[in-house]
N, C-alpha and C positions, 0 to 999 in steps of 0.2 A: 459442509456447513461452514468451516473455519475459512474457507476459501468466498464464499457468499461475504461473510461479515466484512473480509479484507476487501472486497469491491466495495460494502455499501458506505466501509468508511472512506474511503479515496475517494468517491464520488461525492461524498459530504464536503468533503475537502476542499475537490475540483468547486462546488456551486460555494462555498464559501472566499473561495480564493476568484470569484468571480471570471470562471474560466468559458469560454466558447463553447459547446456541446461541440467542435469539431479539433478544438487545440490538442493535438497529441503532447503527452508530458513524457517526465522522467521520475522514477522514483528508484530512490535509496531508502534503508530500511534495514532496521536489526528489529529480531522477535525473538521469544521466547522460543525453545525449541522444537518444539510440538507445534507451533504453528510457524515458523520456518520449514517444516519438514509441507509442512502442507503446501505454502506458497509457492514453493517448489516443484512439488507434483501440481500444483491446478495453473502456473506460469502463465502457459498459452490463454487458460481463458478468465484470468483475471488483467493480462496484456489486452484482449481484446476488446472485453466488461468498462475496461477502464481507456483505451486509447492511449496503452504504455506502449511508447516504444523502446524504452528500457528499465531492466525491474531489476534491480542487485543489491544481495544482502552486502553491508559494509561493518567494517567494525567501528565506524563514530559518525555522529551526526553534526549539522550545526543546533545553536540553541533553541532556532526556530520550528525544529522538528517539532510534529504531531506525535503527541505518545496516547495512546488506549487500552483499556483491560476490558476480557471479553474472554466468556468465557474458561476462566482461568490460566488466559492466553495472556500475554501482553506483546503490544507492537508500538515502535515510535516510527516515521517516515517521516520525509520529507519529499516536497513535487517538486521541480525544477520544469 
């Protein structure tokens, strides 16, 4: 389920950032740990959900990152 909500908000993201239905992105990203733990294990098909071609937790963002609570998860990313 943690791993669904992380597509559908990337994907809100992707149509807000006015992106292609075929632009593959990048995402960087710090979470909470419980849903780190998740991103992790579901990788492949939230790289695939999304058209990541790379997903890696970092330890900072820039300002313009997207942060959300969900959950009682939280996550900020950013797409590149």
């Amino acid at each position: 389920g943690l791993a669904r909500e992380v597509v559908r908000r990337v994907n809100d993201q992707r149509k807000a950032l006015n992106l292609a239905l075929s632009d593959r992105i990048q995402i960087n990203y710090t979470a909470s740990m419980r849903l780190a733990q998740a991103i992790a294990a579901f990788k492949d098909y939230i790289c695939v959900e999304t058209l990541t071609n790379h997903l890696a937790q970092t330890e900072s963002l820039s300002s313009t990152a997207i942060s959300d609570e969900f959950d009682g998860e939280t996550i900020s990313f950013e797409i590149t």
